[in-house]
C-alpha positions in Angstrom: -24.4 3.8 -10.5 -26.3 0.4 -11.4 -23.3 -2.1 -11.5 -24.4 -5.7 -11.8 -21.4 -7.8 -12.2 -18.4 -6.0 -10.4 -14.8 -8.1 -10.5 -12.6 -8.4 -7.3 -9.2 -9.0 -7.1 -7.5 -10.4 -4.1 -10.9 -11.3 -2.7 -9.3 -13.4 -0.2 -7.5 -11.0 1.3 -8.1 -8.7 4.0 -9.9 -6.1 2.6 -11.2 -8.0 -0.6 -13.2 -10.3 1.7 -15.0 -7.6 3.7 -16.0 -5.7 0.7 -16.9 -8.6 -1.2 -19.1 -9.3 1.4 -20.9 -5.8 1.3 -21.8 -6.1 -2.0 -23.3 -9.3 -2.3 -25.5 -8.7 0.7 -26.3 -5.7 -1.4 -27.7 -8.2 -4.1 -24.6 -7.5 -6.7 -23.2 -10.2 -8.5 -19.3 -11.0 -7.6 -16.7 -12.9 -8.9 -13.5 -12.9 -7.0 -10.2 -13.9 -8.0 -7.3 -14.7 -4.9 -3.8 -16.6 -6.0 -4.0 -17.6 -2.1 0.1 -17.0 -2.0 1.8 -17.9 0.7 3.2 -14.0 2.1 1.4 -15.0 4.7 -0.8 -18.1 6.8 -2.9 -19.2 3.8 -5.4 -20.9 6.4 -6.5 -17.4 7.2 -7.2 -16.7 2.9 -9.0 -20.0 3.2 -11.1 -19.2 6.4 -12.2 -15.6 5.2 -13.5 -17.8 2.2 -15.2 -20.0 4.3 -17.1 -17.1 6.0 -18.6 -16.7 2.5 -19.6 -20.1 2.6 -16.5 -21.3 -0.3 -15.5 -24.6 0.3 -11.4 -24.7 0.6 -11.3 -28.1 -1.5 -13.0 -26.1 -4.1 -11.5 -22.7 -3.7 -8.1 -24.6 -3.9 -8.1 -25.3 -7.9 -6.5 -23.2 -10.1 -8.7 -21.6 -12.6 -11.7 -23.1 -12.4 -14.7 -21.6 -10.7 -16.0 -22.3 -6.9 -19.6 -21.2 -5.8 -20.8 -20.4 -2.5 -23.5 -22.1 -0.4 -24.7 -19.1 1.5 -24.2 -16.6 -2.0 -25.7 -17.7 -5.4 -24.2 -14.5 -6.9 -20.7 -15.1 -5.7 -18.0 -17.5 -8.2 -14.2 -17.2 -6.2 -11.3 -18.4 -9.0 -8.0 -19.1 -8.0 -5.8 -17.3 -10.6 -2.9 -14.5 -10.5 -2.9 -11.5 -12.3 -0.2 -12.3 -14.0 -2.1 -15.1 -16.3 -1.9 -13.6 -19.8 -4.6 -16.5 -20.8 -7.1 -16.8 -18.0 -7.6 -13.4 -17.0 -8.6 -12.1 -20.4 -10.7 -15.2 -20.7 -12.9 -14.7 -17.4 -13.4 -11.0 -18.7 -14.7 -12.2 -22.1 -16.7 -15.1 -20.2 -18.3 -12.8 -17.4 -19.2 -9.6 -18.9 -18.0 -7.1 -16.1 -19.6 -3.7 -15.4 -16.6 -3.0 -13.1 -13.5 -4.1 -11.8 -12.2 -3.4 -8.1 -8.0 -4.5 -8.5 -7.3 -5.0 -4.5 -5.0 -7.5 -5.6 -1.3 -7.4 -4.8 1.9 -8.2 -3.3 1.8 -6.4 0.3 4.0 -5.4 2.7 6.8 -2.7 3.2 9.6 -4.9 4.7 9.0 -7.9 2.2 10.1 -5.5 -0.5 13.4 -5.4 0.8 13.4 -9.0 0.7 11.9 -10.4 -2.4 11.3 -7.1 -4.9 10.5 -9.7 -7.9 7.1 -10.7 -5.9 6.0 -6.8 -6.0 7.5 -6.7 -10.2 5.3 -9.8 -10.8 1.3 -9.1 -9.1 1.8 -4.8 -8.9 3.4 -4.0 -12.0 2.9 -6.9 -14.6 -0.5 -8.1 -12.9 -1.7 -4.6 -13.2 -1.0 -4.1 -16.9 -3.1 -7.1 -17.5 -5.7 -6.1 -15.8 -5.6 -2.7 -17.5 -5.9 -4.2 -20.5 -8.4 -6.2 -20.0 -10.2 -3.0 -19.0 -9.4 -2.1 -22.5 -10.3 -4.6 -24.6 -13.9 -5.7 -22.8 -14.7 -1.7 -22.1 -15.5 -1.9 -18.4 -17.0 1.1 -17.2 -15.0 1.7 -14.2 -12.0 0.7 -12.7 -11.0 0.6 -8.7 -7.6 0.3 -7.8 -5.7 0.1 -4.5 -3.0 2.7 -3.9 -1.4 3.6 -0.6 -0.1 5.9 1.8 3.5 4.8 1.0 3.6 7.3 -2.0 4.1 9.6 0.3 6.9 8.7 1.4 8.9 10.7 3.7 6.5 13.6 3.3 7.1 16.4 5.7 3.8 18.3 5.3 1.3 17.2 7.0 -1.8 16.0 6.9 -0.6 14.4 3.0 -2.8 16.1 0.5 -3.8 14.2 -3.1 -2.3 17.6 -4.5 1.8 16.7 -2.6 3.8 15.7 -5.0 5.0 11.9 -4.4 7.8 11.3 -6.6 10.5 10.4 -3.9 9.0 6.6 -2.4 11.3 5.0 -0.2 10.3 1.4 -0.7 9.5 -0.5 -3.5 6.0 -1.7 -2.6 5.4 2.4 -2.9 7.4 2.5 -5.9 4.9 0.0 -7.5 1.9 2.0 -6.3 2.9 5.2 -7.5 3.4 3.2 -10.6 0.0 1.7 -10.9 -1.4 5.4 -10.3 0.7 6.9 -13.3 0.2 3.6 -15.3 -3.7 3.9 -14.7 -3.3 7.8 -15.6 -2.3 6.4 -19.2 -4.9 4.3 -20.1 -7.3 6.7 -18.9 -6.1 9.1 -21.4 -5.7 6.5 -23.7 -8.3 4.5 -24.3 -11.0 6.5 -21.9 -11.2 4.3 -19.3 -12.9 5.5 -16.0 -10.3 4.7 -13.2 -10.0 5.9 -9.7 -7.2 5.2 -7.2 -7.8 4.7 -3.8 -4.4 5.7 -1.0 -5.3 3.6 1.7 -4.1 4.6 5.2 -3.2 2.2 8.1 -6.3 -0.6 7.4 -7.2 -2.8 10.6 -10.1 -4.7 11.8 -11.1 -8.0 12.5 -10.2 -10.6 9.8 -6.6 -8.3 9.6 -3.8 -9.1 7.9 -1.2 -11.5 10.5 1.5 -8.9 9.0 0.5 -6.1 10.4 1.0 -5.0 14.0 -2.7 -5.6 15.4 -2.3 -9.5 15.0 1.4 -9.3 15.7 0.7 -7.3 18.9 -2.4 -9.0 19.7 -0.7 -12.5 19.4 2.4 -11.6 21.2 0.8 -10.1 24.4 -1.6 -12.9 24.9 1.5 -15.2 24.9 3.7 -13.3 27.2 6.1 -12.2 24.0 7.6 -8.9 23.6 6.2 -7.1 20.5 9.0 -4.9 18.7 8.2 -1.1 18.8 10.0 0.7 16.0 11.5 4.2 16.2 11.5 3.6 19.9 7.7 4.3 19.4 7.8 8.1 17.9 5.5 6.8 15.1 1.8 8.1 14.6 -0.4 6.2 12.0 -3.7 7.3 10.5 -5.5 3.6 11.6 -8.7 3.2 9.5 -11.4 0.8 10.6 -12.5 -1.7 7.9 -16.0 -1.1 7.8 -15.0 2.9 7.0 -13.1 1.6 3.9 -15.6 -0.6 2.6 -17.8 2.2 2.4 -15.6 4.9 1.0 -14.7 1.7 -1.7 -18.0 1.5 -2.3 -19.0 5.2 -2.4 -16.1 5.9 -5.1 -17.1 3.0 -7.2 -20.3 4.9 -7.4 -18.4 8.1 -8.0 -16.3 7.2 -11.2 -14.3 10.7 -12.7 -15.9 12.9 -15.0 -15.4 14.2 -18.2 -13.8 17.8 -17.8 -12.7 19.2 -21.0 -9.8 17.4 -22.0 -8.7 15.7 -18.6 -8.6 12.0 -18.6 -11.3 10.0 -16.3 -8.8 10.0 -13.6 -8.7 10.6 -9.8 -7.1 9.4 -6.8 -8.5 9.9 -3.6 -6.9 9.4 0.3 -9.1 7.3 1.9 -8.2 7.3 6.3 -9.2 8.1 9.0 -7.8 11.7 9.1 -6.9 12.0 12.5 -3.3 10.0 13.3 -3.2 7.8 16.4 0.4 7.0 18.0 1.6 3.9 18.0 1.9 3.8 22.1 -2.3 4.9 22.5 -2.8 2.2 19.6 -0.8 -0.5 21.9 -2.5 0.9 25.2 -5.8 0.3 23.7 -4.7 -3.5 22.6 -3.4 -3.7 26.0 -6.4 -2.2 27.4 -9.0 -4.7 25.5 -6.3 -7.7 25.9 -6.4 -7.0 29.9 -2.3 -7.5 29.8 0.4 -5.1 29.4 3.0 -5.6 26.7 6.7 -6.1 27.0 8.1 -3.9 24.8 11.3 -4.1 22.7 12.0 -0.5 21.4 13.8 -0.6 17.9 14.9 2.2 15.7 12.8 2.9 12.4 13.6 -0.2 10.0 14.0 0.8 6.5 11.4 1.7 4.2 9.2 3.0 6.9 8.6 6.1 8.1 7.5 8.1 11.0 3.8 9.2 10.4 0.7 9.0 8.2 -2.5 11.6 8.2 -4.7 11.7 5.3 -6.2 14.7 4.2 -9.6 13.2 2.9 -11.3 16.3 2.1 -12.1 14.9 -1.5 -13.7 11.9 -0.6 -15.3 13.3 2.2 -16.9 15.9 -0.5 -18.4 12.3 -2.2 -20.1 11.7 1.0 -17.6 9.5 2.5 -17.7 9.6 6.7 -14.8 7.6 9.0 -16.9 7.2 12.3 -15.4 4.2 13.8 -13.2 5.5 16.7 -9.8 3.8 18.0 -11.7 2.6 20.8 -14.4 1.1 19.2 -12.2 -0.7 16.5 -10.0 -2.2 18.4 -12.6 -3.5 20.7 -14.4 -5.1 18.2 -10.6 -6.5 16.0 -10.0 -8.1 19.4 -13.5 -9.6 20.3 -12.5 -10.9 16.8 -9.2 -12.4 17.6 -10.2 -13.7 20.9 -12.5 -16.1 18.7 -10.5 -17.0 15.7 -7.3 -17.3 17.8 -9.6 -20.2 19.9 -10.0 -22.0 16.9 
């Protein structure tokens, strides 16, 4: 597909960043939209910025537009989803091919903490940015799902075809929502959308949220980390780079008219081979050159015991995970060894 303007949301984050990143230095135009909320250390939002050359006392404004010193094709605005007024407006201003939505309020636990968060960017966020599909006809819309549909799924590995009606934590509950609410307009009003079910995402430039940081952190400063379900957990950990690319090779994939099925899909995108937790903290203790003091938990709630994508689909696409445990975790802490230094 020849997309020249593509839209991404939460382009500070974790994920938004890296692929942000991928497309300019393919030569495509991005704008990127971040609220920079505080879920977690907003310094880290600001620094991924910085590594695409966005000045923070720019980036910082609300709603107005911030350029990039190393990318002439890249405008960041600070804005949430949720802005009835500015979002529309930045579609009708910028003319979007596509839209990537990576935008949203994280986290399993937080749910149980502060559900209005995930009602405010996942559900109400994602309506306006549906309907800004709408009205400005973009020809394809990206959207981040997640494993958590899946909930307590006891087949394994968790097909596209399983049903997921039975989440067990709000922040899932939102997803599945975005996937049915996404399913609507598609049949609706013919827009092109694809969801993408991530599986356990790490990497250098990581969320501080999720255990690599919180392990890496806590063994280089003699803390214990907290192992949950006394460490019977596997998790399908994806490298970044893998997800960029199978992001990039779906936008270039949007659904196809088949008789009268909407332009829908929803792919798993993983690794598709689970690692468990204890090899994943070996290898950080392996690459760290300490060994960490373990607090064994039981399972907290919303959680559960094991992800494993089946990506058959995506892999059909052309889609390849090559980046092995090892190898990623080598390279997220030769990251963190640096950006922990200052």
């Amino acid at each position: 597909m020849n997309y020249k303007k593509i839209l991404v949301t939460g382009a500070a984050g974790f994920i938004g960043f890296h692929l942000s990143k991928k497309l300019l230095d393919q030569g495509i135009d991005v704008v990127g939209i971040d609220n920079i909320n505080d879920y977690y250390d907003i310094n880290l939002k600001y620094a991924r910025l910085e590594e695409l050359e966005v000045r923070r006392a720019e980036a910082e404004n609300w709603n107005q537009e911030a350029g990039s010193d190393r990318y002439p094709t890249f405008k960041f605005v600070r804005m949430n989803l949720e802005d009835r007024k500015g979002l529309p407006e930045l579609f009708e201003q910028e003319k979007f091919d596509a839209v990537i939505n990576l935008a949203a309020q994280a986290g399993v636990r937080y749910s149980l903490e502060n559900p209005m968060a995930y009602v405010d960017s996942n559900l109400v966020g994602f309506v306006n940015i549906l309907e800004a599909c709408r009205h400005h006809k973009i020809g394809h819309l990206l959207y981040a799902s997640s494993s958590s549909v899946y909930g307590e799924n006891g087949k394994v590995p968790f097909s596209e075809d399983d049903r997921v009606d039975y989440p067990v934590s709000l922040y899932a509950a939102t997803k599945k929502s975005n996937e049915l609410m996404a399913h609507t307009y598609s049949h609706l009003y013919q827009i092109p959308t694809s969801g993408l079910r991530f599986f356990t995402v790490y990497g250098p430039w990581g969320r501080p949220d999720m255990a690599p940081i919180l392990f890496a952190s806590a063994i280089k400063e003699g803390r214990s980390i907290n192992v949950f379900n006394n460490g019977e957990m596997s998790r399908d950990f994806t490298y970044i780079d893998d997800i960029v690319n199978g992001i990039i090779i779906t936008l270039n994939n949007p659904p196809k008219q088949e008789q009268e099925r909407p332009l829908y899909q929803v792919f798993n995108i993983g690794n598709g081979s689970p690692v468990s937790l204890m090899e994943f903290i070996g290898t950080m203790e392996q690459h760290l050159g300490k060994i960490a003091d373990k607090n064994m938990l039981p399972m907290q709630p919303g959680d559960v015991p094991r992800t494993w994508a089946d990506k058959k689909h995506l892999t059909a696409l052309g889609y390849q995970s090559t980046t092995p445990i090892q190898e990623g975790v080598k390279r997220f802490v030769e990251w963190y060894n640096t950006y922990s230094h200052g």
